[in-house]
Backbone bond lengths (Angstrom), bond angles and torsions (degrees), N, CA, C in turn:
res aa  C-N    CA-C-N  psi(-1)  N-CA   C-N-CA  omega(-1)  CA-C   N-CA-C  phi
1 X - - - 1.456 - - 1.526 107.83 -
2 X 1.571 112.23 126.07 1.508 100.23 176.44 1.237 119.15 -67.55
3 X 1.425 121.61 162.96 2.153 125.10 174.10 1.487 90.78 -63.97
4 X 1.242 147.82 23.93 1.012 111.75 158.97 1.726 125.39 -113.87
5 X 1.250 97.99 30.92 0.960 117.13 170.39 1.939 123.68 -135.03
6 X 1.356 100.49 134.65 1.762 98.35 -167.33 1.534 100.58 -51.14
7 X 1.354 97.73 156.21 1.859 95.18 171.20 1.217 108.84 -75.98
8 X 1.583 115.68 164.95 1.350 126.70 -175.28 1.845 117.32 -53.09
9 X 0.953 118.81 124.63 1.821 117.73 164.33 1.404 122.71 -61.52
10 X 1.128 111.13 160.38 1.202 121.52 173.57 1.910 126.02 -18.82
11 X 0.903 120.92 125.21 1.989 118.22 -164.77 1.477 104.94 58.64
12 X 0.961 124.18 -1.78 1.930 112.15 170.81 1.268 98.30 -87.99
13 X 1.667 98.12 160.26 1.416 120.11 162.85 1.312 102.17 -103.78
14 X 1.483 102.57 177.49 1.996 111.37 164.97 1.316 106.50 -79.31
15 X 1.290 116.24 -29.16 1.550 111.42 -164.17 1.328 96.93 -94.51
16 X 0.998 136.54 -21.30 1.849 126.58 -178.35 1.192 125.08 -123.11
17 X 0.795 98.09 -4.29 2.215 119.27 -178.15 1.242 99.93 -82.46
18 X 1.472 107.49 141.40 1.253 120.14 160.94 1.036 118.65 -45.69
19 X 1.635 137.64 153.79 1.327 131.79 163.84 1.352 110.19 -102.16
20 X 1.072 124.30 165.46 1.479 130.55 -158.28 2.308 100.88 -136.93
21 X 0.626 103.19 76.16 1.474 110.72 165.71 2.062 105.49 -27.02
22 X 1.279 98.87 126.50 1.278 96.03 175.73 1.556 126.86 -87.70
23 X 1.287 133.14 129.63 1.361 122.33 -160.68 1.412 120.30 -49.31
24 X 1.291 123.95 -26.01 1.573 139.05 -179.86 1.847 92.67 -81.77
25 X 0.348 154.25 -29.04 1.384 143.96 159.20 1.554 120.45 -54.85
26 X 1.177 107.07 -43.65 1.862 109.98 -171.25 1.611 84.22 -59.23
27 X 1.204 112.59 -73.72 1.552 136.71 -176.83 1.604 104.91 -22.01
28 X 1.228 119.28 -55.08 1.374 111.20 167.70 1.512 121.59 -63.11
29 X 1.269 116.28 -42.72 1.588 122.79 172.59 1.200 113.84 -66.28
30 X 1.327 116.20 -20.29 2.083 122.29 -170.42 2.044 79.72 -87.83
31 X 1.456 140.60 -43.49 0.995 127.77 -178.83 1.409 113.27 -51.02
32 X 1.795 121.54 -72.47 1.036 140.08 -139.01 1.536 100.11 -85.15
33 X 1.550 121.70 3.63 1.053 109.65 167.92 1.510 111.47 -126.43
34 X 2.266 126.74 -9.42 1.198 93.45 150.73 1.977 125.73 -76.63
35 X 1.287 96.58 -1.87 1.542 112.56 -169.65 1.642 89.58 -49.04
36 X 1.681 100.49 -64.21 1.619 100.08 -161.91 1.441 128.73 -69.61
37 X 1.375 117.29 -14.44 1.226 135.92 156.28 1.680 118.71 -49.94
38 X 1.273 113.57 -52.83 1.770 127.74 160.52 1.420 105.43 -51.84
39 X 1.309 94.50 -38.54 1.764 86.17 -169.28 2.254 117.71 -81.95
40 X 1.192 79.55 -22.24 1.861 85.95 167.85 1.380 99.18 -82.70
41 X 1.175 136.42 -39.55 1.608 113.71 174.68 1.289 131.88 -49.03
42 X 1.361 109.71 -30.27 1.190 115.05 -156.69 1.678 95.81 -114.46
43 X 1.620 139.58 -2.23 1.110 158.72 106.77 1.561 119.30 1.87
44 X 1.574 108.26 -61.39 1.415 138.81 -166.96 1.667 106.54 -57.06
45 X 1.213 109.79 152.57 1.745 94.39 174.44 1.537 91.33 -129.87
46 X 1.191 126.83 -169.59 1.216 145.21 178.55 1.167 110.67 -41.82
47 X 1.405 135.28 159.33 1.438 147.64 179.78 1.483 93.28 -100.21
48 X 1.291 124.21 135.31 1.661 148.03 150.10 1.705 94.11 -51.32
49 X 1.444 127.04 131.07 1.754 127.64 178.08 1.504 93.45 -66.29
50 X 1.109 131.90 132.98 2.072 131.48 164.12 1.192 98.01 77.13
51 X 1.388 143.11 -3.44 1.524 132.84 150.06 1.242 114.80 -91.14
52 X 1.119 175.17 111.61 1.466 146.12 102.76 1.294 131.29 -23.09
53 X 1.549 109.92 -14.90 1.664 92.01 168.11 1.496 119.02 -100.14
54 X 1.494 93.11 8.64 1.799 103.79 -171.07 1.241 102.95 -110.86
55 X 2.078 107.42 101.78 1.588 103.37 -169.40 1.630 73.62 -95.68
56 X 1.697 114.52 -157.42 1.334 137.91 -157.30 1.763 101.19 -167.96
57 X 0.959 104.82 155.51 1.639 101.12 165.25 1.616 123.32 -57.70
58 X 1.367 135.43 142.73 1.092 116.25 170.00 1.661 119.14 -77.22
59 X 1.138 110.90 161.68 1.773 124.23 -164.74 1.627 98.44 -61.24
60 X 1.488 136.12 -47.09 1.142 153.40 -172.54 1.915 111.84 -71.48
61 X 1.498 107.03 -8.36 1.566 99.14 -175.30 1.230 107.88 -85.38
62 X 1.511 121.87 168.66 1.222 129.85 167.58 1.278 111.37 -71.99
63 X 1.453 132.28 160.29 1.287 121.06 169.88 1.569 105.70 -52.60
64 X 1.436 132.13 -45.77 1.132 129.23 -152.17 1.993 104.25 -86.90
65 X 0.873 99.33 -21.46 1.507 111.44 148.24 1.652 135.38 -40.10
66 X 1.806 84.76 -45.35 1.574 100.95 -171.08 1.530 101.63 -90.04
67 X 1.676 119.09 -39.22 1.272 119.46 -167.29 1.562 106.93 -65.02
68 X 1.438 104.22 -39.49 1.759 113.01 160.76 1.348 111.69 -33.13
69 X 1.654 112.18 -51.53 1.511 110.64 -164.96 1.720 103.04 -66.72
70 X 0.774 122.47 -41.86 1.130 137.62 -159.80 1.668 115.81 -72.23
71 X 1.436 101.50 -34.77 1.559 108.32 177.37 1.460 106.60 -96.94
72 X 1.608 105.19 1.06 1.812 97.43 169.09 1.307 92.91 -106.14
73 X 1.167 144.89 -1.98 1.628 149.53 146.15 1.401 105.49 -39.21
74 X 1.441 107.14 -97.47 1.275 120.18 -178.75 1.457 132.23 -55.75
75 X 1.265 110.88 6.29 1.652 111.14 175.71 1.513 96.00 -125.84
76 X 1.505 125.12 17.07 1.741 135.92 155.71 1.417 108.45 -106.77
77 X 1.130 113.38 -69.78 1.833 118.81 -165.13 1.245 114.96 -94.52
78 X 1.534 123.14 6.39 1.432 134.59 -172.75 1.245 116.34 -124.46
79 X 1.280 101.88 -18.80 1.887 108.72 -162.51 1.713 96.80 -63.32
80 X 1.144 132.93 -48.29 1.549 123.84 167.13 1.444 133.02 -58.62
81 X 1.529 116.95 26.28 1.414 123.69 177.84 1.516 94.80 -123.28
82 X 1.526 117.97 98.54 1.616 144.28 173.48 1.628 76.63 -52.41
83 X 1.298 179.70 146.24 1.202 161.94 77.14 1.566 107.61 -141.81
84 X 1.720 102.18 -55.26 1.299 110.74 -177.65 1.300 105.52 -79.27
85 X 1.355 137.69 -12.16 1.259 122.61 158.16 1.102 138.75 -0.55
86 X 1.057 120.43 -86.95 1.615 135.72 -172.18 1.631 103.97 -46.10
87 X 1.645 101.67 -52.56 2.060 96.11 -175.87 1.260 99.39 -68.46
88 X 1.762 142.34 -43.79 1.069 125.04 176.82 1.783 126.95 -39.57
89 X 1.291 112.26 -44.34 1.296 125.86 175.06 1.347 108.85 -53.71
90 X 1.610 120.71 -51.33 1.439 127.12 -161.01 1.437 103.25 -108.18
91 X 1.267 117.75 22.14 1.565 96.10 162.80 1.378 153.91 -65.51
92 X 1.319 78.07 -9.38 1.757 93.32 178.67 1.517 109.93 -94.80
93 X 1.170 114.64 9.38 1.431 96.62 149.82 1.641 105.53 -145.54
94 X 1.332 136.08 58.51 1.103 145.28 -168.63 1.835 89.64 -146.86
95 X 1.314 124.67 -33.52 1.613 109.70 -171.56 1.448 104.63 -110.86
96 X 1.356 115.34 8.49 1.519 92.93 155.71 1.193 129.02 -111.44
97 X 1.560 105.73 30.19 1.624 117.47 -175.37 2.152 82.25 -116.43
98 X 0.967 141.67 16.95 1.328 146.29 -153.05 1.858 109.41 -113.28
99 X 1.160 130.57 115.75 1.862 106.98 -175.10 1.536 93.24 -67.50
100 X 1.492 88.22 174.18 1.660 106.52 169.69 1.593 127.53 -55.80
101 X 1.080 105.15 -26.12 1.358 127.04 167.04 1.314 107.95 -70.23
102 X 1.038 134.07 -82.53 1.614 135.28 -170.12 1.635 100.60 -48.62
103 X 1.252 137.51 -50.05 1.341 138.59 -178.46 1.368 110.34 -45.98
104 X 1.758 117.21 -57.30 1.227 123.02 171.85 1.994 116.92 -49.96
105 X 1.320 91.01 -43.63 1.474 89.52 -178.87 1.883 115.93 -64.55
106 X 1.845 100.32 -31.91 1.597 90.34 -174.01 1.530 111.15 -82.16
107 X 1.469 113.10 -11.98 1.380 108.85 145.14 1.097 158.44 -29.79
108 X 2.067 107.01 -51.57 0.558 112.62 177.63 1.764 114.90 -96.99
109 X 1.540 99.76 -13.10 1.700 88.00 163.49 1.709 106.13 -65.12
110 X 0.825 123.42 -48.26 1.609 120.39 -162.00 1.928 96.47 -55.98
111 X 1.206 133.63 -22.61 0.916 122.29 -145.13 2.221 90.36 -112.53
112 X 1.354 91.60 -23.00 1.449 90.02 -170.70 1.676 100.75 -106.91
113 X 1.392 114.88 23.61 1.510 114.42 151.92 1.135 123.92 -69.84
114 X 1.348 113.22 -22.51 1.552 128.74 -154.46 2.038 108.52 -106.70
115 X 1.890 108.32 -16.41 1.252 116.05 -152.88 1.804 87.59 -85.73
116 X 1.375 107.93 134.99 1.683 118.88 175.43 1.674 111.17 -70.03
117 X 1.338 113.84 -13.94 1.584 119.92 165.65 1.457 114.20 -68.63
118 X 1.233 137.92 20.30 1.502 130.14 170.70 1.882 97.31 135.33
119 X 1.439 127.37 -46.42 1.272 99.29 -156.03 1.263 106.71 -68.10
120 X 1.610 131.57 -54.70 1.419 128.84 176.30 1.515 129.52 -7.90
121 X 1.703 98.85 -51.92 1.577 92.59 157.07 1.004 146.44 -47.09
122 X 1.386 119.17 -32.04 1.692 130.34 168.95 1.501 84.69 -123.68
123 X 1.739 127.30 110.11 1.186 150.05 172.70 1.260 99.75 -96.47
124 X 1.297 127.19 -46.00 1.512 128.72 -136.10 1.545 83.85 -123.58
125 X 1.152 152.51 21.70 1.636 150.52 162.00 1.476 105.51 -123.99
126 X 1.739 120.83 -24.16 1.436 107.67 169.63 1.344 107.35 -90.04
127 X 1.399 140.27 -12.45 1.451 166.18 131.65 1.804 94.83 -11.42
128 X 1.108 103.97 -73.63 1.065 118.40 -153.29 1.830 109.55 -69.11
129 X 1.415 109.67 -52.50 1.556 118.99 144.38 1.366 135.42 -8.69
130 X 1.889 96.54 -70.77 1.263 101.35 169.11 1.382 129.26 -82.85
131 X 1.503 107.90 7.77 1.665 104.72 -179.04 1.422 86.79 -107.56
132 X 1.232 145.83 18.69 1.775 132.80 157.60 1.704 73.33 77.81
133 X 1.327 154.93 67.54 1.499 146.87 155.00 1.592 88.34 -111.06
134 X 1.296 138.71 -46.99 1.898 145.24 -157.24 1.128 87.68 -106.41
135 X 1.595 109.84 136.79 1.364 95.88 142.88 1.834 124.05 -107.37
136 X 1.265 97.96 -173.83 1.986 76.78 -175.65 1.768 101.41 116.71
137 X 1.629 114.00 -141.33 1.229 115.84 175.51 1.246 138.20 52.50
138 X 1.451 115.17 49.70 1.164 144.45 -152.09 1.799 90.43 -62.55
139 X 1.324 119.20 160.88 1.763 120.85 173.47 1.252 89.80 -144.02
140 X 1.865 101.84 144.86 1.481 114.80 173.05 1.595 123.94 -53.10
141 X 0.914 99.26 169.15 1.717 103.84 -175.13 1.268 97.69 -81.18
142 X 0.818 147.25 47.81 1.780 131.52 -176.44 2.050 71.31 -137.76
143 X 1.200 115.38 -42.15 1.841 94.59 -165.92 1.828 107.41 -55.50
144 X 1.694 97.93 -19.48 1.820 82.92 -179.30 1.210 104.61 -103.03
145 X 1.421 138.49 9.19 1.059 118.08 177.72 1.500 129.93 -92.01
């Protein structure tokens, strides 16, 4: 029986007894899971205006902040485009040669592959965008503003 569980009570065995969770334990699990909840908020970047699934970098990140955002983009909502491959692999040194502008934009392709308003249809060409694989892929002016 692992220590993380109280030993058996009175007429139990280890092997057939209920186990009994120790109260300092919940307490750690009631932490480590509102902890991680705080921690995707603050993860999150800006909302796209009429997308919700199309965040963007926030205005306040560092570039290297954003290229972060971007390679936890593309190795979630991208990793199934056999195409974008290769930039997924090499992003970390392909987006910090990138302006702030272009970063925001491959963001927001990576992010509007996934949006049921039009990008989904071409998954695997806004995929491809945001992994620096296309070039082209112009993004509205509202992503730099």
């Amino acid at each position: 029986m692992s220590s993380l569980f109280a030993p058996p009570g009175p007429g139990q065995t280890m092997e057939y007894g209920p186990a009994v969770i120790r109260p300092s334990w919940i307490v750690v699990v009631l932490l480590v899971v509102l902890g991680a909840g705080c921690r995707r908020k603050q993860d999150q970047g800006d909302v796209f205006p009429g997308k919700p699934v199309v965040q963007l970098c926030k205005k306040d990140w560092s570039h290297e902040r954003c290229c972060a955002f971007l390679q936890q983009c593309l190795s979630t909502i991208c990793s199934d485009s056999p195409r974008a491959a290769p930039g997924i692999a090499s992003v970390g040194n392909w987006c910090p040669g990138l302006s702030d502008k272009d970063v925001r934009c491959h963001v927001f392709h990576c992010y509007v592959s996934i949006s049921p308003t039009g990008g989904i249809k071409d998954h695997d060409s806004h995929c491809r965008h945001a992994a620096h694989q296309l070039p082209g892929g112009a993004c509205p002016s509202l992503v730099y503003q």
